[in-house]
PDB file with SEQRES, HELIX, SHEET and CRYST1 records, atoms N, CA, C and O in Angstrom:
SEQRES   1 A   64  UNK UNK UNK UNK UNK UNK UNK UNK UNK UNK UNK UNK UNK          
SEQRES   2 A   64  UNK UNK UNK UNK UNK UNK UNK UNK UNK UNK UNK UNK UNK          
SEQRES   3 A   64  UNK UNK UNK UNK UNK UNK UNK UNK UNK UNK UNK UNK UNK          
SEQRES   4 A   64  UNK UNK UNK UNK UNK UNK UNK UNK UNK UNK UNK UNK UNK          
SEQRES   5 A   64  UNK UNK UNK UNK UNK UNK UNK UNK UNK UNK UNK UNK              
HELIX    1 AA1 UNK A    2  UNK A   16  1                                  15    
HELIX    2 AA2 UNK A   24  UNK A   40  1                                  17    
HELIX    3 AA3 UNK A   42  UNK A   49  1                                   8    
HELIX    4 AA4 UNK A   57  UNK A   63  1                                   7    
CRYST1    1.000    1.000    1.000  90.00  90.00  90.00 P 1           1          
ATOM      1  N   UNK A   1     142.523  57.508 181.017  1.00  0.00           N  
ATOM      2  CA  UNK A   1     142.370  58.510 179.994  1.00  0.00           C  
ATOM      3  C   UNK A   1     143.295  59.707 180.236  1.00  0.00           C  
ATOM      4  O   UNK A   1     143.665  60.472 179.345  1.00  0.00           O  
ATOM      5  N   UNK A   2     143.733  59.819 181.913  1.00  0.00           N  
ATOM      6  CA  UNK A   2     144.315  61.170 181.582  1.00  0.00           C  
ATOM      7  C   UNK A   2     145.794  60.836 181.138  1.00  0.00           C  
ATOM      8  O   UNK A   2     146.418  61.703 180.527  1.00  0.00           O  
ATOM      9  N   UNK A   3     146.378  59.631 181.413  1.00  0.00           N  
ATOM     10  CA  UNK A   3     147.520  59.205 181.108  1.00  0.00           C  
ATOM     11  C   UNK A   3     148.006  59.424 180.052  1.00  0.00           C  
ATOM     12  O   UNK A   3     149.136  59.865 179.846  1.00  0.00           O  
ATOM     13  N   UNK A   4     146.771  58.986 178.867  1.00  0.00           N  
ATOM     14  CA  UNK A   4     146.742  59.024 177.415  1.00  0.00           C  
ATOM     15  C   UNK A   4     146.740  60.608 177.316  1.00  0.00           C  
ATOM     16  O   UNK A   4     147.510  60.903 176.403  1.00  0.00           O  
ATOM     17  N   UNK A   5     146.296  61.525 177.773  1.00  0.00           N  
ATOM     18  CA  UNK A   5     146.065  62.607 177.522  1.00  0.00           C  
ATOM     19  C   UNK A   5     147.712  63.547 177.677  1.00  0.00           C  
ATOM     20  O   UNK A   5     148.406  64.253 176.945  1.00  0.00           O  
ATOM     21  N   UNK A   6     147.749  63.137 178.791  1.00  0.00           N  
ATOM     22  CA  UNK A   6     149.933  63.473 179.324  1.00  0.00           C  
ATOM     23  C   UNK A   6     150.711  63.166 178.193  1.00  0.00           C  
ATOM     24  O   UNK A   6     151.472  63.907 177.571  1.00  0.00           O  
ATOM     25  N   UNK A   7     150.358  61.689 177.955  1.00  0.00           N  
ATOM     26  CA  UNK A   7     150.985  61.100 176.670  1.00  0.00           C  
ATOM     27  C   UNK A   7     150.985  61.419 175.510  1.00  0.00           C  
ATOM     28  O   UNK A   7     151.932  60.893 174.926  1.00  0.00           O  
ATOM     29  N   UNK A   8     150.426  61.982 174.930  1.00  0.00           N  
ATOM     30  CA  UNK A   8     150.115  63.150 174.031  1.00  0.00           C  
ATOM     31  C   UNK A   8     150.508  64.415 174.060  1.00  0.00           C  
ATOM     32  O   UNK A   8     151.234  64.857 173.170  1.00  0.00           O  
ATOM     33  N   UNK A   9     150.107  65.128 175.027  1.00  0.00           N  
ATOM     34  CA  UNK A   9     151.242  66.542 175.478  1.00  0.00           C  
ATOM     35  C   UNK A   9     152.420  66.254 175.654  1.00  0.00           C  
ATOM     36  O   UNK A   9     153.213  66.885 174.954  1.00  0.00           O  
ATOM     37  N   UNK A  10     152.911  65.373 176.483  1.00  0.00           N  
ATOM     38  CA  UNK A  10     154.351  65.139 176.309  1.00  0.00           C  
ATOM     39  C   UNK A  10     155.161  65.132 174.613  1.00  0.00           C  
ATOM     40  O   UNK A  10     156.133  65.793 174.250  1.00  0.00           O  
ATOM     41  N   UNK A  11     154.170  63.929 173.666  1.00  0.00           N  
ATOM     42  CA  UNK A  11     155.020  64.168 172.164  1.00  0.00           C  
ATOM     43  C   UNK A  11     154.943  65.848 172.025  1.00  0.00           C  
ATOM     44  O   UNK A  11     155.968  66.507 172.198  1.00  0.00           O  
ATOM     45  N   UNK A  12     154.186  66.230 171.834  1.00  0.00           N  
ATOM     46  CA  UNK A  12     153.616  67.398 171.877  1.00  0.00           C  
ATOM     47  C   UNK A  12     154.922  68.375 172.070  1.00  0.00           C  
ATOM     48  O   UNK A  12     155.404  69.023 171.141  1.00  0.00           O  
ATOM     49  N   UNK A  13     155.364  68.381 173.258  1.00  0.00           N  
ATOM     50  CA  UNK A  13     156.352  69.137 173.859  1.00  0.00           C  
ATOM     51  C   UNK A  13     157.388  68.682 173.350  1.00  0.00           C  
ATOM     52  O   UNK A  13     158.189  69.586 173.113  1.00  0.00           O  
ATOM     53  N   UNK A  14     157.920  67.187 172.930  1.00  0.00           N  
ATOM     54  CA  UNK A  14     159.372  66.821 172.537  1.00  0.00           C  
ATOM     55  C   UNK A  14     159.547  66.883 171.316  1.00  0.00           C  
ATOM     56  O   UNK A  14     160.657  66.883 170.784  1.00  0.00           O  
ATOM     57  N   UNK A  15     158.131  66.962 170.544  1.00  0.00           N  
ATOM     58  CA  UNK A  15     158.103  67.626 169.144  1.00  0.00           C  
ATOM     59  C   UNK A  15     158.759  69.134 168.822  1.00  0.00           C  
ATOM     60  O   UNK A  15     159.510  69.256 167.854  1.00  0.00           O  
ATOM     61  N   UNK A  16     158.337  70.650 169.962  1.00  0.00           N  
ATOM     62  CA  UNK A  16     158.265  71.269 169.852  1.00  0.00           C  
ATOM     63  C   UNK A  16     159.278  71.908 170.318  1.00  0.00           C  
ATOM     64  O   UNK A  16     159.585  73.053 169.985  1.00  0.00           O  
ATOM     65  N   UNK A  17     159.885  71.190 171.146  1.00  0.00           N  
ATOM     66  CA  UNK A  17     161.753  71.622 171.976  1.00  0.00           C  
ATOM     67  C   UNK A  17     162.596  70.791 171.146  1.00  0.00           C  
ATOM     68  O   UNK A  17     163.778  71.024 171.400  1.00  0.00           O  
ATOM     69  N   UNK A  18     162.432  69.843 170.184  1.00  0.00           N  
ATOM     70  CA  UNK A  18     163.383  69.615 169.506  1.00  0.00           C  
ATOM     71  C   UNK A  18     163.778  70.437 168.418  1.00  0.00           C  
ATOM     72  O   UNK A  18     164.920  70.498 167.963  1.00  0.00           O  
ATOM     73  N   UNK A  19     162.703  71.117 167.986  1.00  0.00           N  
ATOM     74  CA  UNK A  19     162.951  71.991 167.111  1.00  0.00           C  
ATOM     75  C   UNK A  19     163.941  72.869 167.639  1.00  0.00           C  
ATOM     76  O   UNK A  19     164.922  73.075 166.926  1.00  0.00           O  
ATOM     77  N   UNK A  20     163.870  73.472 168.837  1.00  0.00           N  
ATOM     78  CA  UNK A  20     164.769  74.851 169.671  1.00  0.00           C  
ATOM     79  C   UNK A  20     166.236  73.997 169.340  1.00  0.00           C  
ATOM     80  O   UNK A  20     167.107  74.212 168.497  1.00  0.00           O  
ATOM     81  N   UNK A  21     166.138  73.237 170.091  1.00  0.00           N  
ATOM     82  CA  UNK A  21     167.600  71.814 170.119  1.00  0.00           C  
ATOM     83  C   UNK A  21     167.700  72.106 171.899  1.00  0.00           C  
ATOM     84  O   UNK A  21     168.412  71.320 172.525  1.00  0.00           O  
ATOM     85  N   UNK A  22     166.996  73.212 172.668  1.00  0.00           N  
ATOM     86  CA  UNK A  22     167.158  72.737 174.348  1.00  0.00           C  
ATOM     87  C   UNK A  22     167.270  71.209 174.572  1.00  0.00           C  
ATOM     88  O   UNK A  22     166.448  70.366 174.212  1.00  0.00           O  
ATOM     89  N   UNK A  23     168.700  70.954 175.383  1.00  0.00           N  
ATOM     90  CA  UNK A  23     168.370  69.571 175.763  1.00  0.00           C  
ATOM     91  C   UNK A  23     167.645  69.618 177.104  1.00  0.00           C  
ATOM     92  O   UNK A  23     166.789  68.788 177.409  1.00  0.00           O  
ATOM     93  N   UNK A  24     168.140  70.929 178.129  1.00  0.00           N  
ATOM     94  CA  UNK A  24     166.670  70.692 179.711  1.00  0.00           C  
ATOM     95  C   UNK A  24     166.050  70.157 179.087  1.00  0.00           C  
ATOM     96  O   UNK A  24     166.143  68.937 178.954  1.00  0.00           O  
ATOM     97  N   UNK A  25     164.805  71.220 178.209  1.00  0.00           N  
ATOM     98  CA  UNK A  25     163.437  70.900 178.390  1.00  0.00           C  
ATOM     99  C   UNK A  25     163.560  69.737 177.365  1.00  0.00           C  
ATOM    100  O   UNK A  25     162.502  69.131 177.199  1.00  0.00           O  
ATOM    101  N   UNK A  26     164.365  69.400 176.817  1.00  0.00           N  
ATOM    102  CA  UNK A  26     163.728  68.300 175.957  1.00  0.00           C  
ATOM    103  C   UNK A  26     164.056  67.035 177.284  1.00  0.00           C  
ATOM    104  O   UNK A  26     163.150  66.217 177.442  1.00  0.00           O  
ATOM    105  N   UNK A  27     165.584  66.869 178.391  1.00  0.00           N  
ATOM    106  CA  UNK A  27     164.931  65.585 179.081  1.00  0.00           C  
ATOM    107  C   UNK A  27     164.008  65.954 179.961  1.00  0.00           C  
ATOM    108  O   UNK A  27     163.680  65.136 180.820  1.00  0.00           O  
ATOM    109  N   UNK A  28     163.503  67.035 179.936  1.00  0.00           N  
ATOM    110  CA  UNK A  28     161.912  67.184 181.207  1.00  0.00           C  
ATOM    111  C   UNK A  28     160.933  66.642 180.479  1.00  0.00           C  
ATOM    112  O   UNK A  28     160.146  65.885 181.047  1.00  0.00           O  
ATOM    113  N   UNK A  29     160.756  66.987 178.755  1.00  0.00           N  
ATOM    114  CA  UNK A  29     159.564  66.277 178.334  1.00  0.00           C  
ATOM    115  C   UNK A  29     159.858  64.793 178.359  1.00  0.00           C  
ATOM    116  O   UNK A  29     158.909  64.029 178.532  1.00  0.00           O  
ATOM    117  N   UNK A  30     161.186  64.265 178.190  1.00  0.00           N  
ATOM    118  CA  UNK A  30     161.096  63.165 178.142  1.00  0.00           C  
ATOM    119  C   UNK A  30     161.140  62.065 179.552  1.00  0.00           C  
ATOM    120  O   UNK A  30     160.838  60.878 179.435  1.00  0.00           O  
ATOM    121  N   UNK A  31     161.548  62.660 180.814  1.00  0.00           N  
ATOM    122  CA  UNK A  31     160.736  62.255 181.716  1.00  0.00           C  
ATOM    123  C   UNK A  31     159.281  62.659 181.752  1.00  0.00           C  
ATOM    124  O   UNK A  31     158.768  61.781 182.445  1.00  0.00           O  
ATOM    125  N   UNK A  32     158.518  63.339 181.460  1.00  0.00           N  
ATOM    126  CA  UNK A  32     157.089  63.722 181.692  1.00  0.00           C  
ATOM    127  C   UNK A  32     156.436  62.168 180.901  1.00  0.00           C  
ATOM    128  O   UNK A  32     155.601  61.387 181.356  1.00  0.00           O  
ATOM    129  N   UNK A  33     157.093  62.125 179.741  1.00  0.00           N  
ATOM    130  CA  UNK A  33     156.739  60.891 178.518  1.00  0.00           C  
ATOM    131  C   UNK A  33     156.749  59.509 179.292  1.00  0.00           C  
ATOM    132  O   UNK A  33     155.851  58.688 179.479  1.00  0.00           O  
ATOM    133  N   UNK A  34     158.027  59.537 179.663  1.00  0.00           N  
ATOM    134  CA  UNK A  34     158.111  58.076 180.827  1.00  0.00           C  
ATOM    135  C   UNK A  34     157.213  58.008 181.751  1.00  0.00           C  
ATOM    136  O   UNK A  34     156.435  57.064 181.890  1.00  0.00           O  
ATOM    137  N   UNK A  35     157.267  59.122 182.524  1.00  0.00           N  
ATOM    138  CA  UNK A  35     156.482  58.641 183.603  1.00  0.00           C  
ATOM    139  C   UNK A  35     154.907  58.947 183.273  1.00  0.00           C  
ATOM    140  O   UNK A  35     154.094  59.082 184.188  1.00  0.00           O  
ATOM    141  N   UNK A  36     154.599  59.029 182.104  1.00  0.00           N  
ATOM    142  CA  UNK A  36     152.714  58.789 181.941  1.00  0.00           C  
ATOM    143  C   UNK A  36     152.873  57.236 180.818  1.00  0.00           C  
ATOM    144  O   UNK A  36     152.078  56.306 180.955  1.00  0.00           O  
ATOM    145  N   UNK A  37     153.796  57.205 179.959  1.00  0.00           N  
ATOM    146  CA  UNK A  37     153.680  56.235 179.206  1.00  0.00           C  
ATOM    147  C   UNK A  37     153.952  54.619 179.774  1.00  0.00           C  
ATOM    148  O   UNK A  37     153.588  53.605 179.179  1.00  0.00           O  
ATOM    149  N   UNK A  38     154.714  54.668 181.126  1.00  0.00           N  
ATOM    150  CA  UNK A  38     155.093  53.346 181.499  1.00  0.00           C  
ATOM    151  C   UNK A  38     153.926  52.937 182.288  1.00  0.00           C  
ATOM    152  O   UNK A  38     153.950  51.772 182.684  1.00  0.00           O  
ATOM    153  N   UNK A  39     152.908  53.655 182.599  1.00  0.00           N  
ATOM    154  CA  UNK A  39     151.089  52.949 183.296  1.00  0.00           C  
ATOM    155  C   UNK A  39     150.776  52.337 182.450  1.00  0.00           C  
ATOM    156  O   UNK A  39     150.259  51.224 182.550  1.00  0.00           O  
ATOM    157  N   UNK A  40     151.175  53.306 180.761  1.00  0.00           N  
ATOM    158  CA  UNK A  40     149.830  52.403 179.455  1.00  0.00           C  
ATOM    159  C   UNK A  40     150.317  51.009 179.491  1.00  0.00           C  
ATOM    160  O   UNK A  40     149.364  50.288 179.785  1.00  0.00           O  
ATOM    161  N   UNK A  41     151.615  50.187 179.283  1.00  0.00           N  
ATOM    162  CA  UNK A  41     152.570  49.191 178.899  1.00  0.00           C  
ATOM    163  C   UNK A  41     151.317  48.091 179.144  1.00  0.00           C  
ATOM    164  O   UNK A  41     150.757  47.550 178.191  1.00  0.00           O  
ATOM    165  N   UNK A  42     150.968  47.842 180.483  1.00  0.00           N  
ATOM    166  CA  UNK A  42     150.471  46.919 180.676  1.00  0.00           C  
ATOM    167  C   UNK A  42     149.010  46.437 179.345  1.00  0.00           C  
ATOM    168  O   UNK A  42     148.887  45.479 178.583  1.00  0.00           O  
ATOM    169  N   UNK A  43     148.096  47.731 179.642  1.00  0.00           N  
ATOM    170  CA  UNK A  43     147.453  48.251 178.850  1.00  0.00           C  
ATOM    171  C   UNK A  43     147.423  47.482 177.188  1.00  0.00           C  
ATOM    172  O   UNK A  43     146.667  46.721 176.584  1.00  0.00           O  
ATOM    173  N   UNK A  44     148.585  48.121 176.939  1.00  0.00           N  
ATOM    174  CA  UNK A  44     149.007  48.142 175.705  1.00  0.00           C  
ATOM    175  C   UNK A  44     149.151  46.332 174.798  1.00  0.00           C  
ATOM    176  O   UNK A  44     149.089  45.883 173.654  1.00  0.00           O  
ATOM    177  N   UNK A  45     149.378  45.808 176.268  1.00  0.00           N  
ATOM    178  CA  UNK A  45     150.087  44.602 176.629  1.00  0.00           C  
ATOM    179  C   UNK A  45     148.871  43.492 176.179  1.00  0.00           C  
ATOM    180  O   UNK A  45     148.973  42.512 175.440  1.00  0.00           O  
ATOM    181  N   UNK A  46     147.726  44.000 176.881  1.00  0.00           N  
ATOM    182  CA  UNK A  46     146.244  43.114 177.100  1.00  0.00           C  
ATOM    183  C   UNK A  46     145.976  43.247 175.681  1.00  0.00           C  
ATOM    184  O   UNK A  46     146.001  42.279 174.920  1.00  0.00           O  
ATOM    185  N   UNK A  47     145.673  44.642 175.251  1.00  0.00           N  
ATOM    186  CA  UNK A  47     145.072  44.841 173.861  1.00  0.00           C  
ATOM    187  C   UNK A  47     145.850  44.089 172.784  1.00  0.00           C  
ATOM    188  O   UNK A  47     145.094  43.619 171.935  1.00  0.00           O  
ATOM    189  N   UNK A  48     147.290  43.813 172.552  1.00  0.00           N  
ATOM    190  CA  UNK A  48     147.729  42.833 171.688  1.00  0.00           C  
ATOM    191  C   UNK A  48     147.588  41.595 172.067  1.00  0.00           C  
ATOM    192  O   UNK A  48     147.778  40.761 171.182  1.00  0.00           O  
ATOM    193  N   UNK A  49     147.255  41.130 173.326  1.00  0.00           N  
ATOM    194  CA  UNK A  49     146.839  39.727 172.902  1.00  0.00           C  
ATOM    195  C   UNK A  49     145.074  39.362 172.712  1.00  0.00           C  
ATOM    196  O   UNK A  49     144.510  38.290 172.493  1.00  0.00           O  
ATOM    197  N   UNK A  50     144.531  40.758 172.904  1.00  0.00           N  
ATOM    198  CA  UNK A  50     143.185  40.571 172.571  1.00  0.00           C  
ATOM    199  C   UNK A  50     142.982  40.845 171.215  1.00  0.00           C  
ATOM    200  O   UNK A  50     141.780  40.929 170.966  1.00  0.00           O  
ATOM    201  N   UNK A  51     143.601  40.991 170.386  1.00  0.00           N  
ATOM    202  CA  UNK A  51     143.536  41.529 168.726  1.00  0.00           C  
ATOM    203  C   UNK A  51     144.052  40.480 167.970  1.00  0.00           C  
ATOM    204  O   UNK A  51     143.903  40.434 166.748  1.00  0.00           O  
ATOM    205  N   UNK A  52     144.825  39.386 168.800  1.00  0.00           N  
ATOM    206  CA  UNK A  52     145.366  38.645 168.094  1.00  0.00           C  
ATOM    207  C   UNK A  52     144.872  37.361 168.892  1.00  0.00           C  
ATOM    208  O   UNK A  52     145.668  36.854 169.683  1.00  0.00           O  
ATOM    209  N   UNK A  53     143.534  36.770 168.725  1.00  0.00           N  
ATOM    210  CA  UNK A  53     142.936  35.901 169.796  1.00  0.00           C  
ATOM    211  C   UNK A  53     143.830  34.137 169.378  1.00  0.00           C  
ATOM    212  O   UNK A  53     144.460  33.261 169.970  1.00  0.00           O  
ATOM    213  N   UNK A  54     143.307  34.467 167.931  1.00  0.00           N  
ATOM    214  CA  UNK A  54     144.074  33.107 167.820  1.00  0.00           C  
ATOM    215  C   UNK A  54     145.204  32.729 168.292  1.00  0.00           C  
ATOM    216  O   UNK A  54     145.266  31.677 168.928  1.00  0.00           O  
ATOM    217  N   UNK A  55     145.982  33.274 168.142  1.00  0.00           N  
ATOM    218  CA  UNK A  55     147.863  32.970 168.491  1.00  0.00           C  
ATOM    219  C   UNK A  55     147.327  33.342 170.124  1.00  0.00           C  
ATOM    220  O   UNK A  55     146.496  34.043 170.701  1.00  0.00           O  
ATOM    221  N   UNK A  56     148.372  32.397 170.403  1.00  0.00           N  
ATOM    222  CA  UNK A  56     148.845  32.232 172.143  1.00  0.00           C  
ATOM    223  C   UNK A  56     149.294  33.372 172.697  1.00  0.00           C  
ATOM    224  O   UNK A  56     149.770  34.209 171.930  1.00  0.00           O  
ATOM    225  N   UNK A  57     149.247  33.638 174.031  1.00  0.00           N  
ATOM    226  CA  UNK A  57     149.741  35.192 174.301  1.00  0.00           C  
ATOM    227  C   UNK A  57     150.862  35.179 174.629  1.00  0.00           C  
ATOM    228  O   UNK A  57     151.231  36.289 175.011  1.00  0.00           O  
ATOM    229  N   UNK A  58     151.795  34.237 174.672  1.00  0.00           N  
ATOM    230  CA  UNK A  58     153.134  34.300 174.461  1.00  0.00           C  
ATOM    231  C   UNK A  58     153.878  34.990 173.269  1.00  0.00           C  
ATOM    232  O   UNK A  58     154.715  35.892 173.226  1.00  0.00           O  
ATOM    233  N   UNK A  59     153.206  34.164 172.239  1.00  0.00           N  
ATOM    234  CA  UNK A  59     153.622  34.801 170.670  1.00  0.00           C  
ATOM    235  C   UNK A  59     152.966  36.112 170.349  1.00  0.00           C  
ATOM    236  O   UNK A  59     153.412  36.780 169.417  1.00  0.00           O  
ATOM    237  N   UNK A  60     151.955  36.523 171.040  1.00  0.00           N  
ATOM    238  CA  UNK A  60     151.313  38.053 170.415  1.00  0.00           C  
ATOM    239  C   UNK A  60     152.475  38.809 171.180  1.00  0.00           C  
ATOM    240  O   UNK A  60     153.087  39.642 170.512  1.00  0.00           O  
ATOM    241  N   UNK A  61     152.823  38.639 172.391  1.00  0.00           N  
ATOM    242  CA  UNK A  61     153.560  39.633 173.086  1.00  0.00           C  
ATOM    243  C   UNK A  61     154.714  39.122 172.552  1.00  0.00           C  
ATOM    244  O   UNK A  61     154.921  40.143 171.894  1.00  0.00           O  
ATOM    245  N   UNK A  62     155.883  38.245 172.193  1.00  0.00           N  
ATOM    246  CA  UNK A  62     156.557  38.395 171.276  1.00  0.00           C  
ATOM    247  C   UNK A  62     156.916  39.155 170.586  1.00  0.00           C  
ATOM    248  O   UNK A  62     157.970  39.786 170.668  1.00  0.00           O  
ATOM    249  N   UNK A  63     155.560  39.274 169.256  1.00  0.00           N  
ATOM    250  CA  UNK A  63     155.622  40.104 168.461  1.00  0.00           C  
ATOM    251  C   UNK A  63     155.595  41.771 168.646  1.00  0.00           C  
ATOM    252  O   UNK A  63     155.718  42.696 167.844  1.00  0.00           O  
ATOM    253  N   UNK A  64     155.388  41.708 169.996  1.00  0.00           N  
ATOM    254  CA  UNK A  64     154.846  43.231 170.231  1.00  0.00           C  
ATOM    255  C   UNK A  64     156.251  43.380 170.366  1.00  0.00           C  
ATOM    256  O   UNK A  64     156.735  44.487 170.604  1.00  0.00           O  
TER     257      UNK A  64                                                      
END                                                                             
């Protein structure tokens, strides 16, 4: 949960420094983004082949 929570402040922040046009802080938010968003992947990974039970989990992750 807190991952998801980083992951969220991070758009948050690359929403809000893109507006300025800073590129620092915009690649600090966008390492902050990487490094909370690449834990969910796996995550992310299970839940499409659990939503898509019928099809094989080869082809759900495919599609992902």
């Amino acid at each position: 949960m807190v991952s998801w929570l980083f992951q969220g402040l991070s758009i948050l922040l690359l929403t809000l420094v893109m507006e300025t046009g800073d590129i620092k802080y915009a690649l600090v938010g966008m390492g902050f983004l990487g490094f909370f968003a690449i834990p969910a992947i796996p995550a992310v990974f299970e839940f499409a082949c659990e939503i898509s039970f019928p099809v094989g989990e080869g082809s759900a992750l495919g599609y992902v």
